[in-house]
C-alpha positions as CSV (number, residue, x, y, z in Angstrom):
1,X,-68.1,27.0,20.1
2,X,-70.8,29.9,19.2
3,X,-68.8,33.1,18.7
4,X,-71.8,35.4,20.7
5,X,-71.6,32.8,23.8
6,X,-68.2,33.7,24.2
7,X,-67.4,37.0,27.1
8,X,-64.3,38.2,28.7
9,X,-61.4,36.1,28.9
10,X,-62.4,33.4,26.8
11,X,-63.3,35.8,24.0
12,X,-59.8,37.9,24.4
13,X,-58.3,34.1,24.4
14,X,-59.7,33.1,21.2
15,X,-59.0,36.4,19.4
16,X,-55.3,36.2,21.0
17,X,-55.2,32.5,18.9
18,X,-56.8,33.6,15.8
19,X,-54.7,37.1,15.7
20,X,-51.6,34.9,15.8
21,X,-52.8,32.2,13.3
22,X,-53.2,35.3,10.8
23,X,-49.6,37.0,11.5
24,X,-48.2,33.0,11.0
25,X,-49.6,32.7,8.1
26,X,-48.6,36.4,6.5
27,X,-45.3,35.7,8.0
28,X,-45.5,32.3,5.7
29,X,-47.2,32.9,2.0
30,X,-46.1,36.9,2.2
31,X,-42.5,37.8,1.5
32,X,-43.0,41.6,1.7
33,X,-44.7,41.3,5.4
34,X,-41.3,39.1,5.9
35,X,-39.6,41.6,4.9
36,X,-41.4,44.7,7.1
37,X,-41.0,42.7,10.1
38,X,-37.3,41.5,9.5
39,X,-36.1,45.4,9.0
40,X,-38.8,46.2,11.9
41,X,-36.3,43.4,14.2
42,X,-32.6,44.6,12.7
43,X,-33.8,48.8,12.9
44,X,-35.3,49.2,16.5
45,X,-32.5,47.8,18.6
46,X,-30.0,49.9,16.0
47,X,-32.4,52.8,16.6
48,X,-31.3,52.3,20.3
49,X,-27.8,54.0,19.6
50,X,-29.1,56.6,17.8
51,X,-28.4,60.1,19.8
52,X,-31.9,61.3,20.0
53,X,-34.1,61.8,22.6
54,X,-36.8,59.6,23.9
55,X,-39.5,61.1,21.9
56,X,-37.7,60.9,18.9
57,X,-37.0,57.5,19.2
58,X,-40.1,56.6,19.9
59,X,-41.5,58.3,16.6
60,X,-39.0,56.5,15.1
61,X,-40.0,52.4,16.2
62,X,-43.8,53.6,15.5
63,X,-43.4,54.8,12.1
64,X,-41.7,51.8,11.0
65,X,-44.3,49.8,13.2
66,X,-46.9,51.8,10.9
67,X,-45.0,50.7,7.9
68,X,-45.3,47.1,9.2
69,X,-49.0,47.9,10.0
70,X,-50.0,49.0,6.4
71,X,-48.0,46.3,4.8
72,X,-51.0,44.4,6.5
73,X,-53.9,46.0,5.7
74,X,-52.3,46.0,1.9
75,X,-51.5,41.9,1.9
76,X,-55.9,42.1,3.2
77,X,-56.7,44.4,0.6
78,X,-54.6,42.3,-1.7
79,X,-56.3,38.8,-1.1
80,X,-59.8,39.9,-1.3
81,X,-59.3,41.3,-4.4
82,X,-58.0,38.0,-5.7
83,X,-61.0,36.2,-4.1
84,X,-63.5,38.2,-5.0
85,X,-62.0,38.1,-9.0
């Protein structure tokens, strides 16, 4: 299927499919990302109990979902180096 042909639903479809294929396979080959995401799953519903207001808890989940985030765009970095070298 040509990638420019593709508009609205079908396009957010495909990008839905190949955004997942990525996280499955960091989730499989990279053991820090597994790591990220395992402390992301055990430290948000502990950060629940926390006594701090709604704000502060929400800084809280989207620091460590920025942790998570950067933990991508390092493993990216990280494998286009070693393909380019």
């Amino acid at each position: 299927m040509d990638r420019q042909k593709l508009r609205g639903l079908k396009r957010i479809i495909r990008s839905t499919r190949v955004t997942c294929s990525g996280v499955r396979w960091a989730v499989a080959n990279e053991v820090a990302i597994r790591e990220q995401l395992v402390g992301l799953a055990i430290l948000v519903p502990v950060s629940m109990f926390l006594h701090v207001t709604s704000l502060e808890h929400l800084l809280l989940v989207l620091s460590l979902m920025l942790v998570s985030l950067v933990e991508f765009i390092n493993t990216a970095v990280e494998i286009t180096i070693d393909r380019i070298s």
